[in-house]
C-alpha positions as CSV (number, residue, x, y, z in Angstrom):
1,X,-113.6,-149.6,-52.7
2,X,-116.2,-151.8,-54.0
3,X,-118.2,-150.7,-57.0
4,X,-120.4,-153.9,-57.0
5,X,-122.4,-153.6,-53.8
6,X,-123.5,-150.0,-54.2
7,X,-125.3,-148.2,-56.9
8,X,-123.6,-145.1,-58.5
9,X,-125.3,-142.1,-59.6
10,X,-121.9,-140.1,-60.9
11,X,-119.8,-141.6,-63.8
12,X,-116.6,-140.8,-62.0
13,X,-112.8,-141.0,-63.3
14,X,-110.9,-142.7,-60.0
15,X,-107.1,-142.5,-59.7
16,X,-106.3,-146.6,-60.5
17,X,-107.9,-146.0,-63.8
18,X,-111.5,-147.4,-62.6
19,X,-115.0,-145.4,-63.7
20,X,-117.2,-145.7,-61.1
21,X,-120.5,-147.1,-62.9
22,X,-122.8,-144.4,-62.5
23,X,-126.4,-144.1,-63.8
24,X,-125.4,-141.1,-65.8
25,X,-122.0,-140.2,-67.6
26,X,-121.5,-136.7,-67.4
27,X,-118.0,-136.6,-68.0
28,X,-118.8,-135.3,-71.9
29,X,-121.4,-132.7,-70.5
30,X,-118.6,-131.0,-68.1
31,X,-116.3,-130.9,-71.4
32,X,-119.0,-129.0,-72.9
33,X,-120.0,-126.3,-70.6
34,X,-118.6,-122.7,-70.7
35,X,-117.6,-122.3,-67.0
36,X,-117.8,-119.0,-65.3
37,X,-115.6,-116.8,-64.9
38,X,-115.9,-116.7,-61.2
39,X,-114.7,-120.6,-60.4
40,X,-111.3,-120.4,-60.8
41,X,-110.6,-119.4,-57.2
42,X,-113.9,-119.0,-56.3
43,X,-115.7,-120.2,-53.4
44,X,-118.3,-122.8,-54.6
45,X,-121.3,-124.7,-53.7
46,X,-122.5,-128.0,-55.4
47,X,-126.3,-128.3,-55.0
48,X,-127.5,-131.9,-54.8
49,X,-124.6,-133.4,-54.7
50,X,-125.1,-137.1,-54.7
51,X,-122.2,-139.1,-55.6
52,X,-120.2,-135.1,-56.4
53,X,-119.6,-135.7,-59.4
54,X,-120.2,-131.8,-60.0
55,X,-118.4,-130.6,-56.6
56,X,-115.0,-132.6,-58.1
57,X,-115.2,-130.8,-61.1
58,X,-115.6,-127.7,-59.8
59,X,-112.6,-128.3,-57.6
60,X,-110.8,-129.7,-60.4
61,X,-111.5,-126.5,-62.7
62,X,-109.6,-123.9,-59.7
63,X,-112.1,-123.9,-57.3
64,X,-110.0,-122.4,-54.0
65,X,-112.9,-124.4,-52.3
66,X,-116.3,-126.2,-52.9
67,X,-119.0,-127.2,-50.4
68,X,-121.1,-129.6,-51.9
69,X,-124.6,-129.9,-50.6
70,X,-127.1,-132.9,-50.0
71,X,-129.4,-134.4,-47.6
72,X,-127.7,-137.9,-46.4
73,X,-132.0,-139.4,-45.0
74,X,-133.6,-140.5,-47.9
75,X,-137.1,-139.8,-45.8
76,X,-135.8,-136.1,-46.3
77,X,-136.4,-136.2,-50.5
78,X,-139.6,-134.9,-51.7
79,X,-141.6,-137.9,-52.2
80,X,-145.2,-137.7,-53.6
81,X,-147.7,-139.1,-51.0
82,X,-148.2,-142.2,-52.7
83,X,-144.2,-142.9,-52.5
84,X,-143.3,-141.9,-48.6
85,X,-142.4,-144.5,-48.0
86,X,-142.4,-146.9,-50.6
87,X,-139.5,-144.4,-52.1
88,X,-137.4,-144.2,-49.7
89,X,-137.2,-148.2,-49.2
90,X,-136.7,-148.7,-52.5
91,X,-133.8,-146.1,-52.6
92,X,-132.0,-148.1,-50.0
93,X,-132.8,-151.7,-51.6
94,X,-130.9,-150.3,-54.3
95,X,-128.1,-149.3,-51.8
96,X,-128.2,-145.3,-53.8
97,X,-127.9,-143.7,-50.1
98,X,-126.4,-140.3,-50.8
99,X,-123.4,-140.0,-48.9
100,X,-120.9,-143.4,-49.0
101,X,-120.1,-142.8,-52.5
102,X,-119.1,-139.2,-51.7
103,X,-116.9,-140.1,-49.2
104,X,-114.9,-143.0,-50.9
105,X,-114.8,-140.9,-54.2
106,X,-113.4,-138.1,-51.6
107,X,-110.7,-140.4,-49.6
108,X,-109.5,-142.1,-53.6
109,X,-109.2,-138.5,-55.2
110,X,-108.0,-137.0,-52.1
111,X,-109.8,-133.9,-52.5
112,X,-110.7,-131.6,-50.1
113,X,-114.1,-130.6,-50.6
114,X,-116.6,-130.4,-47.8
115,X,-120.2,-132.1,-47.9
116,X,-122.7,-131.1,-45.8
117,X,-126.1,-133.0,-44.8
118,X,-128.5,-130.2,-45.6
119,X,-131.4,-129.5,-47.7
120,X,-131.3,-126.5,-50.0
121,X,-134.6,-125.1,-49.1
122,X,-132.6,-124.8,-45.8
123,X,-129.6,-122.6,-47.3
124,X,-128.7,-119.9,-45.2
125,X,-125.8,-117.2,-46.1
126,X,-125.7,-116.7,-42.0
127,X,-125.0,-120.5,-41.6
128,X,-123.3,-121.6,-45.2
129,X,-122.1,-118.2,-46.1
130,X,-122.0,-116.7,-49.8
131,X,-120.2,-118.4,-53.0
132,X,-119.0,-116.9,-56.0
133,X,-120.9,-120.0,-57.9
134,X,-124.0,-122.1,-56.9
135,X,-124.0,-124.9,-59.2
136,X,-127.2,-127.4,-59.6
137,X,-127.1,-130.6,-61.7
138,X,-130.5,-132.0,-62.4
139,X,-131.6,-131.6,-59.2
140,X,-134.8,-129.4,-59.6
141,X,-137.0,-132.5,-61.7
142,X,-137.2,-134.0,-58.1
143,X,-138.4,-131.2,-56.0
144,X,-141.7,-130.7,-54.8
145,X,-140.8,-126.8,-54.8
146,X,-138.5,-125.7,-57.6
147,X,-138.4,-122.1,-57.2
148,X,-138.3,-122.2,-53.7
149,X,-135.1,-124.1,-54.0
150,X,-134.0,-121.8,-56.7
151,X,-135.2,-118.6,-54.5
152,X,-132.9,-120.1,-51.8
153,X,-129.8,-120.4,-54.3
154,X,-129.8,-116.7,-54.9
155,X,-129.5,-116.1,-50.8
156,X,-126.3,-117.3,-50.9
157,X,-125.2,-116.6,-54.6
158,X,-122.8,-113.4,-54.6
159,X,-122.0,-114.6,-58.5
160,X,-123.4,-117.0,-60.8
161,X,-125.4,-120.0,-60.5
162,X,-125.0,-122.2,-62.9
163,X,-127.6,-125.0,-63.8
164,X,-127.8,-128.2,-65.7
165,X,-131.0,-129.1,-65.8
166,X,-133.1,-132.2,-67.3
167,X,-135.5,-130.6,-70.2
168,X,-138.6,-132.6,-71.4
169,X,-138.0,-133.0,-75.1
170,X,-141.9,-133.2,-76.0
171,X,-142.9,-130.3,-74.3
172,X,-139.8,-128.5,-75.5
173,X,-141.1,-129.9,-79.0
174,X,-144.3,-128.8,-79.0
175,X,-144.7,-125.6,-76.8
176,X,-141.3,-124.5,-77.8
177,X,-141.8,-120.6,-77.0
178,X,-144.5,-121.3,-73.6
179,X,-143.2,-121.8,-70.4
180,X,-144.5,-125.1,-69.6
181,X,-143.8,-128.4,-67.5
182,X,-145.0,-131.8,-67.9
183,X,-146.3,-133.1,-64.0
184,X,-144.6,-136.0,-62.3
185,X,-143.8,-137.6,-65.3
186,X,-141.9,-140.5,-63.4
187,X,-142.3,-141.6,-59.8
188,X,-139.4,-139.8,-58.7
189,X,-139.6,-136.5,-60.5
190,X,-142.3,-133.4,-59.8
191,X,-141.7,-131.2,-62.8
192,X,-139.6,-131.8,-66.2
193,X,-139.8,-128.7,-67.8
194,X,-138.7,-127.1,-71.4
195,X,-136.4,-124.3,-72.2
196,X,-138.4,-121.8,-71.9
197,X,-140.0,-123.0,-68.7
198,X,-136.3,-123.4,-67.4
199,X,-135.7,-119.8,-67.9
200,X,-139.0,-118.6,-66.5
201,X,-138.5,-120.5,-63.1
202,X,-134.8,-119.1,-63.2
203,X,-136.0,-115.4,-63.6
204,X,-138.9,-115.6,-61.5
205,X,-136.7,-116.6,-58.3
206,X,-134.7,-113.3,-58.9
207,X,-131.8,-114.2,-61.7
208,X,-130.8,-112.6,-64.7
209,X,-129.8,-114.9,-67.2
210,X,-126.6,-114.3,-69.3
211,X,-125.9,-117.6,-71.0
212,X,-128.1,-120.4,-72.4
213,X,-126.1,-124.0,-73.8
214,X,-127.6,-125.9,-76.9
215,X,-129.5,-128.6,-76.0
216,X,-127.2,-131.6,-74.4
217,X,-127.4,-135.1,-74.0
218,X,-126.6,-136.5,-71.0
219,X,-125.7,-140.3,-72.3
220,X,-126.4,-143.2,-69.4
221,X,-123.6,-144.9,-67.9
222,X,-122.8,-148.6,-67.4
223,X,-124.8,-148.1,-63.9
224,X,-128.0,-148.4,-65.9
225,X,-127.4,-151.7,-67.2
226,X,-127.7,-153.0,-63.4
227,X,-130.9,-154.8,-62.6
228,X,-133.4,-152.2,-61.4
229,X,-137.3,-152.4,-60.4
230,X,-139.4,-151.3,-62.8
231,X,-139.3,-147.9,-63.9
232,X,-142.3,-145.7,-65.1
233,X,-142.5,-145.8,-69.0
234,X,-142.7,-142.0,-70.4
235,X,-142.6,-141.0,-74.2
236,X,-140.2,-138.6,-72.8
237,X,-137.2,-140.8,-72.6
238,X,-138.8,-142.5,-75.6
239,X,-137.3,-139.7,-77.6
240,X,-134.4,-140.5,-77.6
241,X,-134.2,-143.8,-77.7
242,X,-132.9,-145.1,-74.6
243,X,-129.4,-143.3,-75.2
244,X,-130.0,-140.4,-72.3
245,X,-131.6,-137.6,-71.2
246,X,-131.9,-134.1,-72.8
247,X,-130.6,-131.3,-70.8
248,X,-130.1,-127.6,-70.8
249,X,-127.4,-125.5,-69.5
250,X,-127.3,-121.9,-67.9
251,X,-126.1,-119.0,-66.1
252,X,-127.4,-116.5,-64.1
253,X,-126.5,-113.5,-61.9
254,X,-128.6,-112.7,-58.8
255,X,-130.8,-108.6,-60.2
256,X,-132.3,-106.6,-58.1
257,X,-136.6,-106.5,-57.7
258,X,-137.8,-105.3,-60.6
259,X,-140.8,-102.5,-60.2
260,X,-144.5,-103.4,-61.4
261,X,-145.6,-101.0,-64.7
């Protein structure tokens, strides 16, 4: 497999002793996380899937099987109006087409895992059935509709979803305690939220929460060092300092509507 000609998302361990060299390295973050206790021989779903870094993991951990999720068209993201198509081109100059990663990484670890081409507003338990964990990794920066997405996770959640989402650290710094977002903050990316915005969106689309990580750093991987266009400057990543990206971990059960007082 040639790791030269394509560019990674997913830091992943391969069996010759190779990293793939993926924008992020979340091979610490995995370390860190308290897993349910519904994965090991669960039925799980990997939302966003991208390179599947996540959906490996999970099959890794006990996982009696994982579907991992992802749309394969980059026409299909949520692109801002401005980026339609300007996005979409640049995704596939810089050869980051979800999909062919997947399926080397697949073939090399020999794993059986299923992908499927499918966006998650589009999650249906009639179609994709129910899991005992819906995991999302940084997936719901980039959508137009975040708690639509996250609405549509709890349709086919029967246990916990379990999120690892990007956090803005300035609006976490100074609105600690509000719900809040900071608006498209890069060209890619709708909302980057804080803590307690995370939680909010996570409630609101029908969760109880019943674990919260400390804050994490995701650290960049070797992929970042590649030649890339331009990139939107943001005070955000400022922060800290060019190292990574500040994220928050969770879990959540699916509660019943609650009554208006």
């Amino acid at each position: 497999m040639s790791q030269t000609r394509r560019a990674w998302y997913h830091s992943i361990d391969l069996p010759d002793g190779t990293t793939t060299p993926g924008y992020f390295d979340t091979r610490s973050t995995a370390d860190a996380l308290e897993w349910p206790t519904g994965l090991p021989g669960g039925r799980c779903l990997d939302v966003g899937t991208f390179d599947g870094f996540w959906a490996f993991e999970l099959e890794r951990r006990g996982a009696a099987s994982v579907t991992a999720l992802d749309v394969d068209d980059p026409d299909d993201l949520d692109w801002t109006y401005d980026e339609a198509v300007r996005g979409p081109e640049v995704v596939r100059s810089w050869g980051a087409e979800r999909g062919p990663g997947f399926r080397d990484t697949a073939r090399l670890l020999e794993s059986e895992v299923e992908r499927v081409s499918c966006s998650v507003y589009d999650l249906d338990p009639d179609i994709h059935g129910r899991f005992d964990v819906v995991f999302c990794g940084a997936l719901l920066l980039h959508l137009r509709e975040p708690i639509r997405a996250l609405e549509a996770m709890r349709r086919v959640c029967d246990g916990h979803l379990m999120l690892v989402e990007t956090l803005d650290p300035v609006v976490d710094l100074v609105a600690r305690g509000v719900p809040a977002a900071r608006f498209h903050p890069d060209w890619d990316q709708w909302w980057r939220v804080n803590s307690a915005g995370l939680k909010e969106m996570v409630t609101v689309a029908g969760f109880e929460i019943t674990w919260t990580s400390s804050r994490l750093l995701v650290p960049y991987g070797k992929g970042n060092e590649d030649p890339r266009p331009p990139r939107t400057h943001n005070l955000a990543a400022a922060t800290v300092r060019g190292r990574g990206i500040l994220h928050r971990a969770l879990h959540a059960r699916p509660r019943p509507r609650q009554p208006r007082h």
